[in-house]
C-alpha positions as CSV (number, residue, x, y, z in Angstrom):
1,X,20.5,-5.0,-22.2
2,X,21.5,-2.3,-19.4
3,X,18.9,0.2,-19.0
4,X,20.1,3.8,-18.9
5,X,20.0,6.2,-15.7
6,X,17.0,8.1,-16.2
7,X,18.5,11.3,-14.1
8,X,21.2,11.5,-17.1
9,X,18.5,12.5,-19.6
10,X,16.0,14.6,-18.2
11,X,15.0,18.1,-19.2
12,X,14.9,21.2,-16.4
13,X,11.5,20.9,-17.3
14,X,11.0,17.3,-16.9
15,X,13.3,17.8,-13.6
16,X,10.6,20.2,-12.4
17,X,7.4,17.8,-13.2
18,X,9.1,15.1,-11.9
19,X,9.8,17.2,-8.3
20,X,5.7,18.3,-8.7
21,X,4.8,14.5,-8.5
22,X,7.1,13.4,-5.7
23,X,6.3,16.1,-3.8
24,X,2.3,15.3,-4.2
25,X,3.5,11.6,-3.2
26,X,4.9,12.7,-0.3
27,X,2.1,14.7,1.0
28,X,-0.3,11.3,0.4
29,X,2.3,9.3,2.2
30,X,1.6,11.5,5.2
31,X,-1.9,11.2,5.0
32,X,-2.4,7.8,4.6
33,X,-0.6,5.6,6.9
34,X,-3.5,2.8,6.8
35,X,-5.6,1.4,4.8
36,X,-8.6,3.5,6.0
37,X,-6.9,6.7,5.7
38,X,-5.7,6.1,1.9
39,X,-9.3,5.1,1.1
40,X,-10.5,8.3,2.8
41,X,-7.7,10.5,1.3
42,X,-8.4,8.8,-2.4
43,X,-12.1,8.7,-2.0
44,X,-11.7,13.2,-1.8
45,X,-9.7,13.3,-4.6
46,X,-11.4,11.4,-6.4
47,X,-14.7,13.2,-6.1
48,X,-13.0,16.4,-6.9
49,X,-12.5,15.0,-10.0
50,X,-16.2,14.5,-10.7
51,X,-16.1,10.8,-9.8
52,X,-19.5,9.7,-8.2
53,X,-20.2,6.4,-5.6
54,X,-21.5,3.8,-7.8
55,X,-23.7,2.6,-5.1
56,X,-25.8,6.1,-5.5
57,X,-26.0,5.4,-9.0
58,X,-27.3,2.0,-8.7
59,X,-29.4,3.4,-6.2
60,X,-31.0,6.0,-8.5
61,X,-31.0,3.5,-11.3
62,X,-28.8,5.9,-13.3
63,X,-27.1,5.1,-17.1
64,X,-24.0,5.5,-17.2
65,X,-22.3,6.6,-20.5
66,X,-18.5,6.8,-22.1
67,X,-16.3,9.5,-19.7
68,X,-18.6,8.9,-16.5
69,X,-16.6,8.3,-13.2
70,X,-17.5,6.3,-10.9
71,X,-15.9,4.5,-7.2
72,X,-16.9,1.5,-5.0
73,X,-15.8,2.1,-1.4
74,X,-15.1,-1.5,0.0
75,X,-16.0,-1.7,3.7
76,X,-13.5,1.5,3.7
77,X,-10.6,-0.3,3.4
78,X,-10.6,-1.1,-0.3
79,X,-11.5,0.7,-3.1
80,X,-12.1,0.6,-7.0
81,X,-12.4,3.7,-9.3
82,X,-13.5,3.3,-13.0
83,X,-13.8,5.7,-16.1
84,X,-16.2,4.6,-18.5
85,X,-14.5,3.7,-21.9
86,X,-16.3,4.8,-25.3
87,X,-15.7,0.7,-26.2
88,X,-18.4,-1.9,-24.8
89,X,-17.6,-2.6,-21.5
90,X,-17.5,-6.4,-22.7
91,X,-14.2,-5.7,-24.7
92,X,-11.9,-5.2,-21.7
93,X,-11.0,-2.6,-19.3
94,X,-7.2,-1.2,-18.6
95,X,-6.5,-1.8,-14.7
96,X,-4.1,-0.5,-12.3
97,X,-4.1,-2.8,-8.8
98,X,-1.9,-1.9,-6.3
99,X,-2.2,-2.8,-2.3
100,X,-2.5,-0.3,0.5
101,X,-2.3,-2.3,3.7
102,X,1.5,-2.6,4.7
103,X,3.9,-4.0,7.3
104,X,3.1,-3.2,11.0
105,X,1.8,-3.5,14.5
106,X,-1.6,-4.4,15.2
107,X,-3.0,-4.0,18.6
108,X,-4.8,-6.5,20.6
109,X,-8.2,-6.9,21.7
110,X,-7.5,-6.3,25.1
111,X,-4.4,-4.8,24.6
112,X,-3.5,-2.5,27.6
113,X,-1.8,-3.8,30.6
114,X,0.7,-2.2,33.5
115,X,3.9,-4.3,34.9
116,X,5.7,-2.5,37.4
117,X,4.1,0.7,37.3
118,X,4.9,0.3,33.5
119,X,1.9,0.7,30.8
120,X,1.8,-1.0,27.6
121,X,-0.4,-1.9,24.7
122,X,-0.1,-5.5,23.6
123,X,0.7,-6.0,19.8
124,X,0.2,-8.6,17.1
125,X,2.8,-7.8,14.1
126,X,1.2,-8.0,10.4
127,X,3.2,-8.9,7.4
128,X,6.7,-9.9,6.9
129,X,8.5,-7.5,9.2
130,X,12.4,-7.9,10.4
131,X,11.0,-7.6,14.5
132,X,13.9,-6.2,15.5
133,X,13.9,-3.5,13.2
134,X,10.8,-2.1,15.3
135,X,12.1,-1.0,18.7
136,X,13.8,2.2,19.8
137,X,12.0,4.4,17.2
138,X,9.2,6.8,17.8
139,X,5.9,5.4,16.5
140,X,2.5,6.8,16.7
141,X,-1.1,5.3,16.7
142,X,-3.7,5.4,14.2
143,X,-7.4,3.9,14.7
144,X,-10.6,3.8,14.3
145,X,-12.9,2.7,17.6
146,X,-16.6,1.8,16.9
147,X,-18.5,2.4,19.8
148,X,-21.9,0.0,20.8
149,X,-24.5,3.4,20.5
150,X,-22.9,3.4,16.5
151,X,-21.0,6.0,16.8
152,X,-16.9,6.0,14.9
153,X,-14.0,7.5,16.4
154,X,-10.8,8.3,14.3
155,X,-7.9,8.8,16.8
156,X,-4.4,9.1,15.7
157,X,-1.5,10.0,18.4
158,X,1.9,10.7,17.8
159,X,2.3,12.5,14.3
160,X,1.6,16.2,15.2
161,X,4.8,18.1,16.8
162,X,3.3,18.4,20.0
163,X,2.1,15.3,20.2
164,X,3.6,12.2,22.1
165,X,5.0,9.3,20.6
166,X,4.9,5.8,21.5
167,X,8.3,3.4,21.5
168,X,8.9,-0.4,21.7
169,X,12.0,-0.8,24.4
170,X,15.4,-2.8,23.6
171,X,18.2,-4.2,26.0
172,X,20.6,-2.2,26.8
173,X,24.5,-3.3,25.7
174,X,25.9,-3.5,28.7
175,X,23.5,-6.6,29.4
176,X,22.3,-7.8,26.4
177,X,25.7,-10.7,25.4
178,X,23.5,-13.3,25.7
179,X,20.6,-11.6,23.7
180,X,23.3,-11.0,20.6
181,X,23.7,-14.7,20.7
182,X,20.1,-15.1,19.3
183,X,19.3,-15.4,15.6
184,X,17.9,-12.3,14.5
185,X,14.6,-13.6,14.3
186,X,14.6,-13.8,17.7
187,X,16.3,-11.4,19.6
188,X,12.8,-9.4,19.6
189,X,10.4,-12.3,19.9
190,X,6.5,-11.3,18.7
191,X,5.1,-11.2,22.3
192,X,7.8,-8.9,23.0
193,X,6.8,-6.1,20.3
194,X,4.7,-4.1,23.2
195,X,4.3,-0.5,23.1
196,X,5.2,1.2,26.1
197,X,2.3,3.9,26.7
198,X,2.8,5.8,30.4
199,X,4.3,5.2,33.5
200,X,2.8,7.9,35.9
201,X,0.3,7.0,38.2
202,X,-2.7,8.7,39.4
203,X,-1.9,10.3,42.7
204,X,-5.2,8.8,44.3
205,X,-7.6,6.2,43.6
206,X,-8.9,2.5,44.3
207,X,-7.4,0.9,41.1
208,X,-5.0,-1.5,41.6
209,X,-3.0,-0.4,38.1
210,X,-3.0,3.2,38.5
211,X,-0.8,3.8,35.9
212,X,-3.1,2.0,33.5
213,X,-6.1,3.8,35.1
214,X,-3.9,6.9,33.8
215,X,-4.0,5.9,30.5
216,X,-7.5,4.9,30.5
217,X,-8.6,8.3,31.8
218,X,-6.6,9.9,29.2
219,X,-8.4,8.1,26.4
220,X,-11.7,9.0,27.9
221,X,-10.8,12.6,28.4
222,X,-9.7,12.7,24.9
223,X,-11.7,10.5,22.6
224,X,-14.2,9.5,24.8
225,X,-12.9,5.8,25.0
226,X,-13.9,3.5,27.6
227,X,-11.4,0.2,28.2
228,X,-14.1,-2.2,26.7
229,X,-14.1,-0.2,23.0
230,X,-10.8,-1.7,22.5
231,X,-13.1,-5.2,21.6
232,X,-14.3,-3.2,18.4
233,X,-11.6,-0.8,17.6
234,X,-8.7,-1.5,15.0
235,X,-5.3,0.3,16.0
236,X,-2.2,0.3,14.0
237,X,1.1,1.1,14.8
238,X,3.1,2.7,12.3
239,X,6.5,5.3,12.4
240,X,5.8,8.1,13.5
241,X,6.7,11.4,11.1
242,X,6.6,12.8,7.9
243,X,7.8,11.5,4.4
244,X,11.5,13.2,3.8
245,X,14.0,13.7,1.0
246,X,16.9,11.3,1.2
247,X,20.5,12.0,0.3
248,X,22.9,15.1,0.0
249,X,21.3,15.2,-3.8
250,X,17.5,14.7,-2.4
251,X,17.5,12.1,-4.9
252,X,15.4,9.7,-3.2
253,X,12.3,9.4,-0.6
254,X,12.6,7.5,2.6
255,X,8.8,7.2,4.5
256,X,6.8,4.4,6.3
257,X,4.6,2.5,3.7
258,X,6.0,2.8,0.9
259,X,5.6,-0.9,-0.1
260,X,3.1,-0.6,-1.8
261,X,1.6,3.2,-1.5
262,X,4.4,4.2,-3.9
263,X,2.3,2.5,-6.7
264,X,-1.1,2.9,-5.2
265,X,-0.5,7.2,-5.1
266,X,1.3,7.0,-8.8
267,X,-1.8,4.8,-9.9
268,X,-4.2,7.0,-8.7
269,X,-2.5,9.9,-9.9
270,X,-2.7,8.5,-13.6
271,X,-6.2,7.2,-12.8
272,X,-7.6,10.6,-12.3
273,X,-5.8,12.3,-15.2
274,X,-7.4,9.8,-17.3
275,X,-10.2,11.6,-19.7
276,X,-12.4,9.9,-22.4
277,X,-10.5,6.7,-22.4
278,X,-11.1,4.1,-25.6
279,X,-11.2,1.2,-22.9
280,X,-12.5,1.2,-19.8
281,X,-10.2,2.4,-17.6
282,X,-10.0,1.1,-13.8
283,X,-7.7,1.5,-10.7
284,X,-7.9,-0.5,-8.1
285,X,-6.7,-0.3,-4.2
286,X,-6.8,-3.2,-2.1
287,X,-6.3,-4.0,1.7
288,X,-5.1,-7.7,2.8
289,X,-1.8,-8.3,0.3
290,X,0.5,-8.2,2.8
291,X,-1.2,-11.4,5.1
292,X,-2.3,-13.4,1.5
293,X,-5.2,-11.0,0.2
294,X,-7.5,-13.0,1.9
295,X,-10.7,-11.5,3.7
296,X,-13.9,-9.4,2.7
297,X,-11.2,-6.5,2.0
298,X,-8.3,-8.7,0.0
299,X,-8.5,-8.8,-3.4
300,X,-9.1,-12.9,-3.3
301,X,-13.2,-11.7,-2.3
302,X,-15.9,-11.3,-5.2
303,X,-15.9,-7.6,-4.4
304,X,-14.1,-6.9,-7.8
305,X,-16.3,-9.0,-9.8
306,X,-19.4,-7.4,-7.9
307,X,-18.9,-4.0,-9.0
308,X,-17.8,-5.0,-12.6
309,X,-21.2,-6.7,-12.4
310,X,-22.4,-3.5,-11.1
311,X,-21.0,-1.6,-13.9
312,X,-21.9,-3.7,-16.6
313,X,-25.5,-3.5,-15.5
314,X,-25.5,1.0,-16.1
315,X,-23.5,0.5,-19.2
316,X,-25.1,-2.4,-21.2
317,X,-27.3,-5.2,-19.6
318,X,-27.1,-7.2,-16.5
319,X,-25.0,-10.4,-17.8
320,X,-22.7,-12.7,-15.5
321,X,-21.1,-14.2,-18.8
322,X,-20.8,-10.3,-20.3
323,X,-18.5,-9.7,-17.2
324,X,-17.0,-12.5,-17.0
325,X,-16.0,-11.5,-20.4
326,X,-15.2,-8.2,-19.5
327,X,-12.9,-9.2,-16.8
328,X,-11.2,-11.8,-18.8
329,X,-10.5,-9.6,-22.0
330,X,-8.5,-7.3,-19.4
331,X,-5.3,-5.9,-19.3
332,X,-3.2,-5.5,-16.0
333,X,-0.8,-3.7,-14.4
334,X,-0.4,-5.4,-10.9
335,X,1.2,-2.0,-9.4
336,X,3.6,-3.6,-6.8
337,X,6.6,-2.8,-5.7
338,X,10.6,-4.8,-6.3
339,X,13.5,-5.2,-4.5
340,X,16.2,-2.5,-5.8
341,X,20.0,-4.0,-5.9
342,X,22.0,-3.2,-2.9
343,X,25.7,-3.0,-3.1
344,X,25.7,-3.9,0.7
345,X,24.5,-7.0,0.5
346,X,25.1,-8.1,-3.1
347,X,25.1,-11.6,-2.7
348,X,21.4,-11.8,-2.6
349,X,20.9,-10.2,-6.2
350,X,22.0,-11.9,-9.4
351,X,23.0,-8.5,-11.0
352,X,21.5,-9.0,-15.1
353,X,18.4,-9.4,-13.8
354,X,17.6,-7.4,-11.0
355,X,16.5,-3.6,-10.8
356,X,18.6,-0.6,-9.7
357,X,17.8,2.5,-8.6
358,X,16.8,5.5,-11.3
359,X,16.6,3.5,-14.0
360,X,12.5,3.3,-14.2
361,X,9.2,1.6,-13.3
362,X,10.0,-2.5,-13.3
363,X,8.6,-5.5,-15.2
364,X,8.4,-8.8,-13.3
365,X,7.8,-11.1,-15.6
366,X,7.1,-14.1,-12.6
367,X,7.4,-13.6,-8.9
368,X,6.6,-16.3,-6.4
369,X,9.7,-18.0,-4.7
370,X,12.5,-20.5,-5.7
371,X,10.8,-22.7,-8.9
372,X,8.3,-19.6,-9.6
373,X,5.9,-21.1,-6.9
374,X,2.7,-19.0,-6.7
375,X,3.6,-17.1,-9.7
376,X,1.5,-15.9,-12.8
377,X,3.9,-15.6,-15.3
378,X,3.3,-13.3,-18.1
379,X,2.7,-14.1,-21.4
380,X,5.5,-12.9,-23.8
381,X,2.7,-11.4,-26.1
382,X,1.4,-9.2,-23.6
383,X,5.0,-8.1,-22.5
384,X,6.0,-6.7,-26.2
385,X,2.4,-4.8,-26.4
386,X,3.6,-3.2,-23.0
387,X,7.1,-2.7,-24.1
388,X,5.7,-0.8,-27.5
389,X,3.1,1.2,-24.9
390,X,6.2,2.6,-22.9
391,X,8.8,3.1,-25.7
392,X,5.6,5.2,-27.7
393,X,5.4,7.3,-24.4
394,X,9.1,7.1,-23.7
395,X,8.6,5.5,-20.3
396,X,12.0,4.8,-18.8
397,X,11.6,0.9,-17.5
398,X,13.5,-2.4,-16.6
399,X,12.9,-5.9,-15.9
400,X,14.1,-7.8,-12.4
401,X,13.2,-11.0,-11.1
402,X,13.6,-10.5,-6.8
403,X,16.6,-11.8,-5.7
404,X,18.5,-14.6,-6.8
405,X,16.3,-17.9,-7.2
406,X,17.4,-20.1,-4.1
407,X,17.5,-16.7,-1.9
408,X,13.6,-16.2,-1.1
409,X,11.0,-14.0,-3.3
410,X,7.7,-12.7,-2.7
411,X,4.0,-12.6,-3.9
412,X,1.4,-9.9,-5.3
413,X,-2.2,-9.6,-6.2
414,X,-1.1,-10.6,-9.5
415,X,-2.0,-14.4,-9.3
416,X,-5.5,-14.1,-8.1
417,X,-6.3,-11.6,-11.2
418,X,-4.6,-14.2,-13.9
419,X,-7.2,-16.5,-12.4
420,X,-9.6,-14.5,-14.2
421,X,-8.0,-15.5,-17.8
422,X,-7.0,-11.7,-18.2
423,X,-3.6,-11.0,-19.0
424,X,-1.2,-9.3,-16.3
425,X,2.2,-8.5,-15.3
426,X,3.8,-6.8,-12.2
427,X,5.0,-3.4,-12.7
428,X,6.5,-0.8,-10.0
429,X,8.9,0.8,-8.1
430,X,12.2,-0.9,-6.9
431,X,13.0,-0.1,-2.8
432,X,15.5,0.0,-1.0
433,X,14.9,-1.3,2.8
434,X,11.6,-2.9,1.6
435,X,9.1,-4.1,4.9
436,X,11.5,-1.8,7.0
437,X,9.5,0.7,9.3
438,X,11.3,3.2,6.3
439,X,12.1,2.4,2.9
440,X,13.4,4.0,0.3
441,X,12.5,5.3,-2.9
442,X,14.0,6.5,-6.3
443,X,12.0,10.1,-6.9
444,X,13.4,8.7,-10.8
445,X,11.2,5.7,-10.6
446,X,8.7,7.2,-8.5
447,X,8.1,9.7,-11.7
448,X,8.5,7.3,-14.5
449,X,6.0,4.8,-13.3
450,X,3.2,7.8,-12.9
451,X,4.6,8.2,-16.6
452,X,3.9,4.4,-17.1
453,X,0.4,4.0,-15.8
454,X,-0.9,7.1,-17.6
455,X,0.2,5.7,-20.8
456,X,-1.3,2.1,-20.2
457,X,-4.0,3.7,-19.3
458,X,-4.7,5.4,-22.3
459,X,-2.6,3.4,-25.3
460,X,-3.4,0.0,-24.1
461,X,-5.1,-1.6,-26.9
């Protein structure tokens, strides 16, 4: 059952919608390199597509009816857009869920430190990264300090042209033989993934560190930062620069994030093209996937449920078992990303059943690792009403498992939404490179799972 090439059958016109979308992706990648900035970035859009904060309208008291729009922001790290359906509420809703938190550096509490007239931030790596894979490259910093008098500050360093960028150091090869006898997993340990920051002093003062007092006063010159806000600040460190068009053909996308904002931007793109839907139609972005989904901001909180509850109470009655109901009559599309064969390293992929490049949005069936451990499993019944969604809308798409079963796997967001009875499958974009600072993309696949969402979205019966 080999899936065709999806570049061998598209129209110059289609060729020319399909360049409009990527290059909208791109431009989101750029502008939402956390979890905080995609909420932000999504939250705009959204609004200027006549979506409204459903905490106003629960506020005011305020009925809602079929086509309103409405959001939840979650701490502003999460968020959940719905489109009233013209069905009962209690019927079901159509959901998109992808995750916008990925792979990178955290830093520290008390991060900042000089050694030997050296200044570095200290870092705590999130997700599943190859460490090595971090040093040598430019990367920039992106946070949000909250100051005691309640005050926020948004600082982000190192993506502008002009501005500076940060770097992790490496050994250099004329002394590192023993280093290259270390497994990979440790020839960068964790405690070793520090940013280096400055390293020129200040020409007078009584500080013994005065290249840290350098930084410092650079901080406070700029952002008005004092060395105690780093206790309530969250920093990130990401790569710094722009999405770009990879290969001669500029077939593909390489960026920073992509894992899983290439299905959060596609989602939200269909979600906000959406008009007058039969179901209820819903999109939701989530922080926390990366570390287990766990927190106030994963998806394994009652946040979800709460605003469903929310909902439920402007479009019918207030009723716990009505959205229970509601959730559980659900369909899903967990919007998460796969692993795209790779002729260089083959031997990880069994090649019927893994997903290649150009050849659409992907259907795991079962994720989890080895004996589908921590998997949902989709029901057969649900995959053919998908299947008949996509062939209706002719949607290009294949089905992978990730990597051969004794090699590994991974997890989504899909599990902890199955717990809620509803039926739902994994869907997205394969990568190349996935959890690397830069992964790439298919703009193919990047198109035809926009293509895919928008038809669930609205066919999904």
């Amino acid at each position: 059952m080999e899936r065709n090439n999806m570049w061998k059958q598209y129209s110059e016109v289609q060729i020319n919608e399909l360049e409009k979308v990527n290059s909208r992706y791109r431009e989101c990648l750029d502008a939402g390199k956390t979890e905080r900035e995609c909420v932000k970035l999504s939250i705009s859009m959204a609004e200027k597509h006549g979506y409204k904060n459903l905490e106003d309208c629960v506020a005011e008291g305020t009925k809602l009816n079929p086509g309103d729009k409405v959001y939840v922001n979650n701490m502003g790290k999460s968020l959940v857009l719905f489109q009233v359906g013209k069905r009962p509420l209690v019927e079901g809703m159509n959901i998109l869920g992808a995750h916008i938190d990925s792979p990178r550096l955290d830093i520290k509490q008390n991060p900042l430190y000089e050694d030997n007239e050296l200044a570095y931030l200290d870092t705590h790596y999130y997700g599943g990264v190859k460490k090595y894979q971090w040093a040598t490259i430019p990367l920039a910093l992106h946070g949000t300090v909250a100051k005691k008098d309640g005050s926020v500050i948004d600082i982000v360093i190192g993506e502008k042209d002009d501005d500076p960028i940060l770097m992790i150091t490496d050994l250099l090869i004329h002394l590192s033989a023993s280093q290259l006898e270390k497994k990979a997993s440790v020839v960068i340990e964790g405690e070793g993934l520090d940013v280096l920051v400055g390293s020129r002093p200040l020409k007078e003062g009584e500080e013994k560190d005065l290249v840290k007092a350098s930084i410092l006063n650079y901080l406070k010159d700029n952002f008005d930062m004092e060395e105690e806000d780093f206790l309530s600040a969250e920093f990130e460190v990401v790569p710094a620069g722009k999405a770009r068009e990879c290969g001669l053909d500029r077939s593909m996308i390489a960026a920073y994030g992509q894992d899983d904002r290439v299905c959060a931007f596609t989602s939200l793109f269909a979600m906000l093209e959406v008009e007058n839907p039969e179901r209820t139609s819903c999109c939701i972005l989530v922080d926390k996937e990366e570390i287990g989904s766990m927190g106030a901001t994963g998806m394994q909180s009652r946040f979800f449920k709460i605003a469903v509850g929310e909902l439920m109470a402007l479009t019918d009655t207030e009723s716990a078992l009505k959205t229970e109901k509601a959730i559980r009559n659900s369909y899903m599309l967990s919007s998460d990303v796969s692993a795209a064969y790779d002729p260089l390293y083959s031997e990880a992929f069994e090649k019927k059943n893994t997903a290649y490049f150009g050849r659409g949005i992907v259907l795991n069936k079962y994720t989890g690792s080895r004996g589908k451990n921590g998997s949902s499993d989709a029901n057969a019944e649900y995959i053919a009403k998908i299947r008949k969604v996509f062939d209706d809308n002719k949607v290009g798409f294949q089905t992978a498992e990730m990597g051969k079963v004794d090699f590994g796997g991974g997890g989504t967001i899909a599990y902890i939404m199955a717990n809620y009875g509803m039926n739902v499958i994994d869907s997205g974009v394969a990568l190349l490179s996935m959890h690397a600072p830069w992964e790439v993309a298919s703009k193919a696949d990047v198109y035809e799972s926009y293509k895919a969402y928008k038809a669930f979205l609205n066919d999904m019966e």
